[in-house]
N, C-alpha and C positions, 0 to 999 in steps of 0.2 A: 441329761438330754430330756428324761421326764420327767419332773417333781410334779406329785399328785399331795395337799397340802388341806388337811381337816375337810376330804372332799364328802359330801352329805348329798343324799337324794329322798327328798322326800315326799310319798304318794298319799298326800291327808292320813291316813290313820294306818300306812305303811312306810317305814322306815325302810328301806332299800341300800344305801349305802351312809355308813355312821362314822362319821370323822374318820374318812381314811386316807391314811398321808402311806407316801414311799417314793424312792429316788429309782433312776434307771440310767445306766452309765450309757456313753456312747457304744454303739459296737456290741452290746449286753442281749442275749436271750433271756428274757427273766418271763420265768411262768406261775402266772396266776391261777391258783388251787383251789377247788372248794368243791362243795354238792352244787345239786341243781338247788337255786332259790336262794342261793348265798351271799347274789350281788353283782357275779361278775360278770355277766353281759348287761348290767347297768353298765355297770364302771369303764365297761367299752363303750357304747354309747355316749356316754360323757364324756370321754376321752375323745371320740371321734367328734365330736364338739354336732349329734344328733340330738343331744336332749340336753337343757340346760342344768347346771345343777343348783339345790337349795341353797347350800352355801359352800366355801371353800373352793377353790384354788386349781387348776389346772396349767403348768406349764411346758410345753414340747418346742427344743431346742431355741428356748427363749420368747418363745411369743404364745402369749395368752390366749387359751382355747374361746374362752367366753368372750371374750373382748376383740378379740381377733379371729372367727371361724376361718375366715376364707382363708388366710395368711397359712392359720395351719393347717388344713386341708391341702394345702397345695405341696406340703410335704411330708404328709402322711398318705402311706398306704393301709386302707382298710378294709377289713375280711368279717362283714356280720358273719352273724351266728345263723340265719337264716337269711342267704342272701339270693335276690332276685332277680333273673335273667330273662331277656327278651328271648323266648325260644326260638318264635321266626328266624332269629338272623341267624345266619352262619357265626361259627368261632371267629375267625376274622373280620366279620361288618360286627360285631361285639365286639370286639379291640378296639375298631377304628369309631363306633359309636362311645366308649369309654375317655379313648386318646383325644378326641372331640373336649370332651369336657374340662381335660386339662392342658388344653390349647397344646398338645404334642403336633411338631411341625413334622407333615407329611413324612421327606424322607427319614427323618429319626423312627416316625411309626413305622414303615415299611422294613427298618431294620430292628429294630427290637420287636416288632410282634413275630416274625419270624423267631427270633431267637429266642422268644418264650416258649411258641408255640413248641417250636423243638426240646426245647428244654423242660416240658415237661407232656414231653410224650404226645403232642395233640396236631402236629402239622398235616399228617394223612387227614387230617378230620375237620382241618381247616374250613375248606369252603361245603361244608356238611351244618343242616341246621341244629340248634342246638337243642332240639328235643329231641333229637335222634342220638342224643349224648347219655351214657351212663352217670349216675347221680356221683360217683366217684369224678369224673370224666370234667360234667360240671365244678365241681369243687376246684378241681386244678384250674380248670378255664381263668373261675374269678380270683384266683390267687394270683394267676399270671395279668389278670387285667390289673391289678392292684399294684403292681410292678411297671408296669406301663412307661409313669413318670418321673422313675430312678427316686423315690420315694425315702427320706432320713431314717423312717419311722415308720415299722411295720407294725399295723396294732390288727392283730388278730384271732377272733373268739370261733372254738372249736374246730381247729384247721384240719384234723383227719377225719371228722366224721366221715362215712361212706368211704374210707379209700379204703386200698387191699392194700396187702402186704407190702408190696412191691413200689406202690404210689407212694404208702406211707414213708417209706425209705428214701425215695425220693425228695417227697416237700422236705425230710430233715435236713437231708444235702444239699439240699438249696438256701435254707433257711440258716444253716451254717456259715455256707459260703458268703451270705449276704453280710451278717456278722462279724466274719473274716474282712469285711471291704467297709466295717466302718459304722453300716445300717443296725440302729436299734432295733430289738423285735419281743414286742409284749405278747405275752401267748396265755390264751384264758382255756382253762381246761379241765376234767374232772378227772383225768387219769392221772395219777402221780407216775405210773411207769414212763409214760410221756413225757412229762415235765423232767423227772430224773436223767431219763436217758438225753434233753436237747436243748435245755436249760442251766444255762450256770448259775443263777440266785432263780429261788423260790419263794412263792409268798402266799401264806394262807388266807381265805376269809371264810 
């Protein structure tokens, strides 16, 4: 589902990511490991087909990142590492501004942002804007916007920061379930207790 293949990034006299190849099965939680500065919120990025890369090879359930952004944008779900919210809007005009951009037909958003919202604890807080959200609060928001469009391919870098115990437990049950139903989920992370406990393959950089 994703072969990553001699993928290289590089910033003139920064080497950033060095021929790095690895497969990811369909259905597969596989978490990416490292310190901070190691590469792998590049490697998201390039994945997410935001930055292009020097050389080498990206491909997600068949179709080529560089060659084809939009194709595979349209079935990836993705989670920066610092991701950015219009705080004006309410949780739900943020849904339906995200579902917007991947042409989600009305009644379909009307029933799945519902069922996000619920499903990760945010429907009270629905028509509330999202500054008035806690940073944990937020975090779930754009997890669940990133699920929007029933997405193949979940690529996302540092998905607990900011949550509590409780949230944390949460996104792993969900991120399970998704897994359970087929969805690939790349997870970049600096905690091995994380990857351990919600990942089936691991991978160092």
């Amino acid at each position: 589902m994703i072969e990553l293949t001699n993928l290289t990034k590089d910033y003139g006299t920064t080497l950033a990511v060095n021929h790095l190849s690895l497969n990811v099965s369909a259905g597969e939680i596989y978490g990416f490991i490292g310190p901070n500065g190691a590469g792998k919120t590049t490697t998201i990025r390039l994945m997410g087909g935001i930055i292009e890369p020097t050389a080498g090879k990206i491909v997600i359930a068949g179709i080529d990142v560089e060659k084809d952004p939009v194709a595979a944008k349209k079935i990836i779900g993705f989670v920066p590492d610092r991701p950015y919210l219009y705080e004006k809007l309410t949780g739900m005009e943020f849904l339906k501004f995200i579902a917007d951009l991947y042409h989600v037909e009305p009644e379909r958003l009307a029933r799945k942002s519902e069922e996000l919202l619920k499903q990760f604890a945010l429907w009270e807080w629905a028509d509330e804007i999202i500054e008035a959200y806690s940073h944990g609060m937020k975090q779930r928001l754009i997890i669940a916007a990133a699920l929007l469009h029933d997405p193949k391919v979940m690529i996302i870098d540092e998905p607990m920061v900011g949550l509590d115990p409780e949230a944390v437990s949460m996104v792993k049950h969900i991120l399970k379930g998704l897994a359970a139903r087929n969805v690939t989920i790349f997870v970049s992370t600096h905690t091995l207790s994380l990857a351990e406990d919600l990942c089936g393959r691991i991978g160092v950089i």
